[in-house]
Structure formats: C-alpha cells, structure tokens
N, C-alpha and C positions, 0 to 999 in steps of 0.2 A: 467286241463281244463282252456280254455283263460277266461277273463273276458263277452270276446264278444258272448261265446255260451253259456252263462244263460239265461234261458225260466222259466219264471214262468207266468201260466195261458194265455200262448199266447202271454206274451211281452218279447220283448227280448231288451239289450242293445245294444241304436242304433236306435231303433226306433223311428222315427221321428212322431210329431202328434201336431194337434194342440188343446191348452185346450179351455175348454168351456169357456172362461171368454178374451180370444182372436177371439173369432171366428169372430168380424169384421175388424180387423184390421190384421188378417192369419198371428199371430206371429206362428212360428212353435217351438216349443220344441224338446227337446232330451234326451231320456233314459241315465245316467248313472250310479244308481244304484234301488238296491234293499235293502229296509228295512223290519224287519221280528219281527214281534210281538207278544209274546210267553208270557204265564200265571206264574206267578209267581210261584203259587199253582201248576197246573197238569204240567208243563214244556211243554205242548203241544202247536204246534203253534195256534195264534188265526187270524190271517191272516198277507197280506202282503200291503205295498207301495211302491211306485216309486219316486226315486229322478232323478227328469229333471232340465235341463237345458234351457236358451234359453237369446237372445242378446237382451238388451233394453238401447237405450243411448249411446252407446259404453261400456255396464259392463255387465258381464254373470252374470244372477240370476240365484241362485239353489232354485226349490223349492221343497216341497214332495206332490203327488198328487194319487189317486184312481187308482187302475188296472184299472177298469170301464170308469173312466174318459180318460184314452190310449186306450181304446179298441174301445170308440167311436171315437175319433177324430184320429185314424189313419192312415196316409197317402199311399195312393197306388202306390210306391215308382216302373221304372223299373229298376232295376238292372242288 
C-alpha cells in the first residue's frame, strides 16, 4: 500500500485544509502523516492525529493537529 492511500476517519495524505488558527490569513496546510495513540495497559488504540505541514517565511513547519480540526477546514479541491 502507497503512503498516498491512507484514510483514517475521512482524511487522507494529501489533504489540503486550512487550520483554525490560520483562517484569516488562508495559510493552507497538508496532510503528511498519521500519528496513533495506543494504551499502554489494554494495547487498544486510543485515537488518532495528523501531522501537517504548511510554508511560513520560506521554512516548512510540521505540526500535529485533530482529525476534527482537517475535517473542518477542508478544502474542496477539483481534481
């Protein structure tokens, strides 16, 4: 399986969107990974996040942010 056809909860890598803490200034982000949060104790997953990307200054910042937070700000891209 590519990197490119991971879907978890409706987000895939690649996904372009923009975060809440950008919304006036329509910096846009980008999906490049998935982080996965598992109990020590039961070994069951306890949920997940997104590590995005996006250009400020001329330097790419990665950050990690909510499924929730990509579900809203995401862009209705046509391809």
């Amino acid at each position: 399986m590519t990197p490119e056809a991971i879907t978890i909860d409706g987000v895939t890598i690649g996904d372009r969107f923009i975060d809440t803490c950008h919304r006036k200034t329509k910096l846009v982000s980008t999906v490049i990974d998935f982080i996965e949060r598992r109990s020590l104790v039961s070994g069951e997953v306890i949920g997940h996040e997104v590590v995005a990307t996006h250009e400020f200054m001329g330097q790419t910042i990665k950050k990690t942010v909510l499924i929730t937070t990509v579900l809203i700000g995401k862009l209705n891209e046509i391809k």
